[in-house]
Backbone as CSV, one residue per row, in Angstrom:
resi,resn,N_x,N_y,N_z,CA_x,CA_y,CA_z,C_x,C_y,C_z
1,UNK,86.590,97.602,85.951,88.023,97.694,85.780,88.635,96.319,86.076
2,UNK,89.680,95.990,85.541,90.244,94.372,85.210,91.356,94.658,86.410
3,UNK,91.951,93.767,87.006,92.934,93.649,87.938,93.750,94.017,87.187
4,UNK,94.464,93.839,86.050,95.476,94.415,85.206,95.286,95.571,85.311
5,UNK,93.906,96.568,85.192,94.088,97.782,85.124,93.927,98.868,86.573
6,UNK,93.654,97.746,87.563,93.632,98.679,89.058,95.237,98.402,89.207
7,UNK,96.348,97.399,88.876,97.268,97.612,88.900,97.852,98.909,88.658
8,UNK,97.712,99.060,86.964,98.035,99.762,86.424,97.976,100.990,86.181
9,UNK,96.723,101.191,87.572,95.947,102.660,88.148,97.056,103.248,89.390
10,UNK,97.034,101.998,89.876,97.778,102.306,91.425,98.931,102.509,90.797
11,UNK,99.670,101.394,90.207,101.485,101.971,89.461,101.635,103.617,88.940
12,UNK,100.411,103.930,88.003,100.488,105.426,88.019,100.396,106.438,89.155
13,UNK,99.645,106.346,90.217,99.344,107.154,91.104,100.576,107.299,92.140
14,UNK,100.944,106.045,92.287,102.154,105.779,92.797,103.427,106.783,92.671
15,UNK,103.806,106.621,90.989,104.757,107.135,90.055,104.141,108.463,90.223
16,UNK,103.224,109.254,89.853,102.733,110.629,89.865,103.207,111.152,91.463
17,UNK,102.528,110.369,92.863,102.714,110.826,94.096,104.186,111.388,94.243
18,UNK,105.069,110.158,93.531,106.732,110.476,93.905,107.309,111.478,93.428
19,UNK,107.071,112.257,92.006,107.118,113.159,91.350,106.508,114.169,92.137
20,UNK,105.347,113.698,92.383,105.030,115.525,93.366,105.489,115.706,94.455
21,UNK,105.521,114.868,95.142,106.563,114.763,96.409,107.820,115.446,96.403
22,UNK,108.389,115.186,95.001,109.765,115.771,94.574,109.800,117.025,94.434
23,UNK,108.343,117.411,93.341,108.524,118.853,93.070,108.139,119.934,94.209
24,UNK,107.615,119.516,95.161,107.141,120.410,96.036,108.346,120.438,96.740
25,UNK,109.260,119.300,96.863,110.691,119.850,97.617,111.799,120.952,96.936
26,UNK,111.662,120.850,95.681,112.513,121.467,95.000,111.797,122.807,94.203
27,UNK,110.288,123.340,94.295,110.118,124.141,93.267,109.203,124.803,94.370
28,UNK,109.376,126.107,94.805,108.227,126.162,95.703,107.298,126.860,95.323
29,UNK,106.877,127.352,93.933,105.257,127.877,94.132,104.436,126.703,93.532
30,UNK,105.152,125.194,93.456,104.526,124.215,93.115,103.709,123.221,94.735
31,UNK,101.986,123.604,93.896,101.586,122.623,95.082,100.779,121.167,94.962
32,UNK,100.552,120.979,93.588,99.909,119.774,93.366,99.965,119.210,92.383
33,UNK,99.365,118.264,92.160,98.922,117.829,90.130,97.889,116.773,90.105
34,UNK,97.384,116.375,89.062,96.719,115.491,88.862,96.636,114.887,87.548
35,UNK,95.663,113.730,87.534,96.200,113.476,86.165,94.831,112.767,85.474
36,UNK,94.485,112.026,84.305,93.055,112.046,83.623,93.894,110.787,82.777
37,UNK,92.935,109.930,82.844,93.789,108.611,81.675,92.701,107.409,81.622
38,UNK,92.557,107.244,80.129,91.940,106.292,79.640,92.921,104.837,79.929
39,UNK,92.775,103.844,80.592,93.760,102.636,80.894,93.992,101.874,79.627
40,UNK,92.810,102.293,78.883,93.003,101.235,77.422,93.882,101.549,76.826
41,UNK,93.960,102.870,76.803,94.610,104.039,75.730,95.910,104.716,76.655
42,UNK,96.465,103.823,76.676,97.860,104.802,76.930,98.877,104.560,76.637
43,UNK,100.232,104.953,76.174,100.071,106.506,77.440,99.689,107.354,76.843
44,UNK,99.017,107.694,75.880,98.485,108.834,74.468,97.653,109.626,75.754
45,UNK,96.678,108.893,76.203,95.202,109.555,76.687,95.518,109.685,78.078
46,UNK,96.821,109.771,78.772,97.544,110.684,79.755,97.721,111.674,79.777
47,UNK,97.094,112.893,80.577,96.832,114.068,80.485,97.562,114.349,81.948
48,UNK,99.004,115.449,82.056,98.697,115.250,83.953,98.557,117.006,83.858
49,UNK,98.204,117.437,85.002,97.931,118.897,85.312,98.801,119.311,86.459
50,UNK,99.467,120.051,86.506,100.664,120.504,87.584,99.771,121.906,87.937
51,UNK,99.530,122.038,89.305,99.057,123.611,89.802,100.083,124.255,90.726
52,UNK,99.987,125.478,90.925,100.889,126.117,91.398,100.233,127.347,91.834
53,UNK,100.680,128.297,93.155,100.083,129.418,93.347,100.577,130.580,92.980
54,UNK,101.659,130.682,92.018,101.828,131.956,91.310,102.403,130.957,89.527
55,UNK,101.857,132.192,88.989,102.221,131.644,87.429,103.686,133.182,86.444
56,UNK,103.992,133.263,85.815,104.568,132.058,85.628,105.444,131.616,86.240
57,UNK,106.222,130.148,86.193,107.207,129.744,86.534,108.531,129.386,85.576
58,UNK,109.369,130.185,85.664,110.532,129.949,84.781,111.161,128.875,84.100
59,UNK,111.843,129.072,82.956,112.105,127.494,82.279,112.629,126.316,83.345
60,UNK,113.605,126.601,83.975,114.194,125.600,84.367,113.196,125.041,84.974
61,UNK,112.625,125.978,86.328,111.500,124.942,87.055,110.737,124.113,86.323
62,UNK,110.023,124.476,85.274,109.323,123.875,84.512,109.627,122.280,84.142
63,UNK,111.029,122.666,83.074,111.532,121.492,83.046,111.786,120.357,83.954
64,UNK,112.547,121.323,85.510,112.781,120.091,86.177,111.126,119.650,86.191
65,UNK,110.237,120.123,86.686,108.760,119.008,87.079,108.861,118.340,85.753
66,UNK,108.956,118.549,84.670,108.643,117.696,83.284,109.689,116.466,83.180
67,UNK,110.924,116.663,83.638,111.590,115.442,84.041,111.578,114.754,85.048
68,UNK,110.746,115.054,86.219,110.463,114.683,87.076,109.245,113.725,86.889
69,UNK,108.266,113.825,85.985,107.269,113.276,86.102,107.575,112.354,84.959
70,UNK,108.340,112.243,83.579,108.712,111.997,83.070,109.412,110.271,83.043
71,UNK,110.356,110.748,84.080,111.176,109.582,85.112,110.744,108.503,85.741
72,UNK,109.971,109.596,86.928,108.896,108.381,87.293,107.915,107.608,87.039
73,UNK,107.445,108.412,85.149,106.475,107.461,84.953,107.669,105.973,83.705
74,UNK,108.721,106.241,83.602,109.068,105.843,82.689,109.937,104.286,83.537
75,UNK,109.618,104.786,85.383,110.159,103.508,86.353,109.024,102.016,85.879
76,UNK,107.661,102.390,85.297,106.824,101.788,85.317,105.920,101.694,83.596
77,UNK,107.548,102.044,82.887,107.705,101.902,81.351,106.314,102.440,80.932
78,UNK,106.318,103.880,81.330,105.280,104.480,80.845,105.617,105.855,79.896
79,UNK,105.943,106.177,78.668,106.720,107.126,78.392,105.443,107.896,77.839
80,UNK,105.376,109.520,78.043,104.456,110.349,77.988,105.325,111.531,77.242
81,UNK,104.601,112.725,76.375,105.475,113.306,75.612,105.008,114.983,76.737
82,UNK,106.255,116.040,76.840,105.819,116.692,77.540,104.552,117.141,77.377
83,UNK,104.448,117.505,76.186,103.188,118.277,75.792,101.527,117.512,76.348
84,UNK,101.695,116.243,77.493,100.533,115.982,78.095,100.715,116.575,79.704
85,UNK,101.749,117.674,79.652,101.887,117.858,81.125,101.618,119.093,81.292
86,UNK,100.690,119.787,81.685,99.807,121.220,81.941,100.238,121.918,82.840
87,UNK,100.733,123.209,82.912,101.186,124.135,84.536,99.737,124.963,84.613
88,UNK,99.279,125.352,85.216,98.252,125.586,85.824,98.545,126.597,87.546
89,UNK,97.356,127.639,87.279,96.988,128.704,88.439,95.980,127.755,89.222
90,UNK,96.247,127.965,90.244,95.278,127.259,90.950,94.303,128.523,91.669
């Protein structure tokens, strides 16, 4: 991995942490996420996974995490389309 791209590892993880940080304050059967990304290839091959301990979760919640993660990746001009953002049973 190139220093450009452990940057560009940590700037995501960073941006993802603050987003979950957020959603666990504001959504509560939300408890984690993660995320899968080719560094060459992005933001296409950005995949993130949101888990939660009851399913489903209603539109709004939804949305807010999708603008939530959205935001913060877009602090670090990373724009992702919802449809790479997964809700998930844990």
């Amino acid at each position: 991995m190139t220093k450009t791209e452990k940057r560009l590892d940590k700037a995501i993880r960073v941006a993802l942490t603050h987003a979950c940080e957020q959603a666990k304050e504001t959504v509560s059967e939300f408890l984690w996420l993660t995320h899968t990304a080719d560094l060459k290839k992005l933001p296409q091959s950005l995949k993130i996974n949101c888990f939660f301990n009851t399913l489903p979760i209603n539109e709004n919640q939804k949305q807010l995490i999708v603008n939530l993660i959205i935001d913060e990746l877009n602090t670090i001009d990373i724009t992702i389309n919802a449809k790479a953002i997964s809700f998930l049973k844990e």
